[in-house]
C-alpha positions in Angstrom: 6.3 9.1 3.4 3.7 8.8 5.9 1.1 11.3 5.9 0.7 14.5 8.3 2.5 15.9 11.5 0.5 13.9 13.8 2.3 10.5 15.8 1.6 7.1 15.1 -1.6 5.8 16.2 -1.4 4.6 19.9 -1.1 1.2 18.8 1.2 1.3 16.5 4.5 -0.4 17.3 7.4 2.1 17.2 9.9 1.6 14.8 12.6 0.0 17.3 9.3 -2.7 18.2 9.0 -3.3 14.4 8.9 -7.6 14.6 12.3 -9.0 12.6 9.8 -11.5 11.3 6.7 -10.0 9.1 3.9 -12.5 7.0 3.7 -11.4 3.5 0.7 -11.7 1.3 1.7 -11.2 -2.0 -1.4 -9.9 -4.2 -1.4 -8.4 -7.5 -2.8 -4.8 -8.1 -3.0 -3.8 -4.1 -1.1 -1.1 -3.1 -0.5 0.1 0.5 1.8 3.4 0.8 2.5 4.4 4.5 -0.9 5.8 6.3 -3.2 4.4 3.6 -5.9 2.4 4.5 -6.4 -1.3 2.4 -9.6 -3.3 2.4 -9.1 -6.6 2.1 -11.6 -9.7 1.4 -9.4 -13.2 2.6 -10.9 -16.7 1.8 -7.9 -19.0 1.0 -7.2 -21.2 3.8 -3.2 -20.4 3.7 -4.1 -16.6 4.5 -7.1 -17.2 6.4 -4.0 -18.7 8.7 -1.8 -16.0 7.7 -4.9 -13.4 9.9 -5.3 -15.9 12.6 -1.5 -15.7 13.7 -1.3 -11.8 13.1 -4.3 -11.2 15.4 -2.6 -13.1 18.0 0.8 -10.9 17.5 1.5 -8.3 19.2 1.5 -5.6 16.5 -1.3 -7.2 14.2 1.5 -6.5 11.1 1.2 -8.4 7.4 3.2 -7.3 4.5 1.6 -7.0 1.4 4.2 -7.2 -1.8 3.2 -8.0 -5.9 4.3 -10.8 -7.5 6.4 -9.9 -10.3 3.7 -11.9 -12.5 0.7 -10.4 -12.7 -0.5 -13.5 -13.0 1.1 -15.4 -10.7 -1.3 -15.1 -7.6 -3.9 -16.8 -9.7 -4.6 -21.1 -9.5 -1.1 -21.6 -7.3 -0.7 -24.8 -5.1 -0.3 -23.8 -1.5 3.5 -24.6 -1.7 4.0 -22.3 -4.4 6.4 -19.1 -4.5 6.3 -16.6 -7.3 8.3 -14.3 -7.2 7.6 -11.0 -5.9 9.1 -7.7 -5.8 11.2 -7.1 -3.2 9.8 -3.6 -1.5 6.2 -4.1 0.3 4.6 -2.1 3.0 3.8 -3.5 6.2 0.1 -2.9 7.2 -1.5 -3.3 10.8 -4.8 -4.6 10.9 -7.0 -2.2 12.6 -10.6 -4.0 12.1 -11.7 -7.3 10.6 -15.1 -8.9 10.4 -15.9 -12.6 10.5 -18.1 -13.8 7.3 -20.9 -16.6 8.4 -19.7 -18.2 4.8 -15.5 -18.2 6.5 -14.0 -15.3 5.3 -12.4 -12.4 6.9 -12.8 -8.6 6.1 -10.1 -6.9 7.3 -8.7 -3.1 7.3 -4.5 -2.9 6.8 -3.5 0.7 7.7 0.0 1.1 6.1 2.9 1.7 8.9 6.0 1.2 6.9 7.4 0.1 4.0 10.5 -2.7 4.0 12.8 -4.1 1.7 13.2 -8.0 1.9 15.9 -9.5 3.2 15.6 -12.9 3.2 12.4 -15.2 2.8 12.2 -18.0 5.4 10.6 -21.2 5.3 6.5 -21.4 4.7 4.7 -20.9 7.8 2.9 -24.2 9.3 -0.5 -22.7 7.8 1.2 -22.7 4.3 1.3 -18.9 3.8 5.0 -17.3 3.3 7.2 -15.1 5.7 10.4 -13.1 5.1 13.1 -11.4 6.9 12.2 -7.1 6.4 14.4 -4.5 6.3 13.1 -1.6 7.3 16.1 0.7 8.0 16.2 2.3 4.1 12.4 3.5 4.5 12.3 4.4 8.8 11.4 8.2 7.6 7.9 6.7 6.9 7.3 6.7 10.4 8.5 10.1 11.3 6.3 13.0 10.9 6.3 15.2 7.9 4.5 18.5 6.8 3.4 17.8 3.1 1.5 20.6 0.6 0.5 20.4 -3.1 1.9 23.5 -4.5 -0.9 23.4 -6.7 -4.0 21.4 -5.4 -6.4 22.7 -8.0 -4.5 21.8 -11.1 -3.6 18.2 -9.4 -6.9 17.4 -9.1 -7.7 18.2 -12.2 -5.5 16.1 -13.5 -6.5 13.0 -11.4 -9.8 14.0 -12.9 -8.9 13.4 -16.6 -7.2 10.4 -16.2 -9.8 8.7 -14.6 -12.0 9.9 -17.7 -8.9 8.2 -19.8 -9.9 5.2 -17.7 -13.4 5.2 -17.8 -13.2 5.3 -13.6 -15.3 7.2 -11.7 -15.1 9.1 -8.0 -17.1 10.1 -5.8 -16.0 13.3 -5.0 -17.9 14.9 -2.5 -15.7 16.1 0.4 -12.6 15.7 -1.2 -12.1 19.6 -0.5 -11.9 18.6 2.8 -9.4 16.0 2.6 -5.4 17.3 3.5 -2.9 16.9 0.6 -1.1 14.4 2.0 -3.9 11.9 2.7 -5.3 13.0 -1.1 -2.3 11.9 -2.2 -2.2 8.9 -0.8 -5.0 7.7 -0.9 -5.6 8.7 -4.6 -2.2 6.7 -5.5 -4.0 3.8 -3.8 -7.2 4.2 -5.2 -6.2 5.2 -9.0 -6.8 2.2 -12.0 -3.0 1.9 -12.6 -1.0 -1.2 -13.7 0.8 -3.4 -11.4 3.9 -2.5 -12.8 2.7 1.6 -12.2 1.6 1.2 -8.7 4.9 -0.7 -7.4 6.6 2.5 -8.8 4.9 4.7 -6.9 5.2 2.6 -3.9 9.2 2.6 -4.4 9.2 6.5 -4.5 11.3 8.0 -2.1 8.3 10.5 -0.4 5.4 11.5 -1.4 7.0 14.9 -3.5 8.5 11.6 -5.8 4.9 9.9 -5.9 3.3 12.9 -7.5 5.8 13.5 -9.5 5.8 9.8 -10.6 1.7 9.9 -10.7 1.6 12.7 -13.2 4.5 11.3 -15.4 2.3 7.8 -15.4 -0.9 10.0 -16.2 1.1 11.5 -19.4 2.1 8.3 -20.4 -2.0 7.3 -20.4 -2.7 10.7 -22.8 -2.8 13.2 -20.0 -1.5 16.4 -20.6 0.0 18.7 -16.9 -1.2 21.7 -18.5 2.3 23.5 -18.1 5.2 23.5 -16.1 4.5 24.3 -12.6 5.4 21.7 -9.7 2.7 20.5 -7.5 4.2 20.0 -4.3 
């Protein structure tokens, strides 16, 4: 799934250097597909641990995952586990900024999705860490040649839903954005349910994830506008 023909970054791990232990943070509503770029604002002391130790690891990795309650990242005690869907995408962290009132602001760029294997015991900070399988999604870090059959058309249906959704974009020098980093980054970026965004984040490639993302738009009164594929 990952985007473009070029190679990993040169510090990205390859995928035989992925770690066999990975530090999830499980966080409703934030989706991270493979070469996607999350923001993220951390402030609880359990993940404010969780960045410490990943800046001192080699590969920099956390893997973000939803719980299967929407809710259920909301008021927890620190030994609490909700449950959480069991495909997440492992994100490096390629900058982060120190708050004076002790936060951090960090940037996840999305390397690889995993399935979990098995969750191990809480962390000595509090925060949780599993077992990753990567094996079922190691295409996402090969290189791939991606076009939307139809860029115009997908665009303007992007463009309706977010109307649906009372969402705005700015979209000045979108025309000069490929398709497959559109793609992406839109999937991120769009106001769709929990539920809706782990579905796109278990699609097989990104052909599946615009597929699914103008099946979810039609579900929210968006109409294709004919039978054509886009990619």
């Amino acid at each position: 799934m990952r985007p473009g023909p070029s190679n990993l970054g040169p510090f990205d791990p390859g995928y035989a250097d992925l770690p066999t232990e990975l530090p999830i943070f499980p966080l409703t509503n934030a989706l991270l597909l493979p070469g996607g770029r999350l923001p993220l604002n951390v402030f609880e002391p359990r993940y404010l641990a969780m960045v410490r130790a990943a800046l001192q690891s080699p590969d920099r990795l956390i893997g973000m995952v939803q719980p299967i309650d929407a809710n259920a990242d909301r008021n927890l005690q620190a030994d609490h586990r909700p449950a959480v869907h069991q495909v997440g995408c492992a994100g490096r962290i390629v900058s982060f900024e120190e708050t004076p009132d002790g936060r951090y602001q960090l940037i996840l760029s999305g390397l690889i999705r995993f399935r979990i294997k098995e969750e191990l015991p809480m962390a000595k900070g509090g925060y949780r860490r599993v077992v990753p399988n990567y094996q079922p999604f190691a295409h996402d870090m090969a290189e791939h040649e991606f076009q939307l059959a139809d860029r115009p058309r997908f665009l303007a249906i992007l463009q309706e839903y977010l109307k649906t959704r009372q969402a705005r974009l700015d979209w000045k020098g979108i025309e000069e954005v490929a398709d497959d980093e559109l793609v992406v980054a839109m999937a991120q970026m769009s106001p769709l349910d929990p539920e809706e965004k782990q579905s796109l984040l278990e699609c097989p490639d990104l052909d599946a994830v615009v597929e699914m993302m103008v099946a979810l738009f039609e579900v929210h009164g968006v109409t294709s506008g004919g039978e054509h594929r886009l990619h």
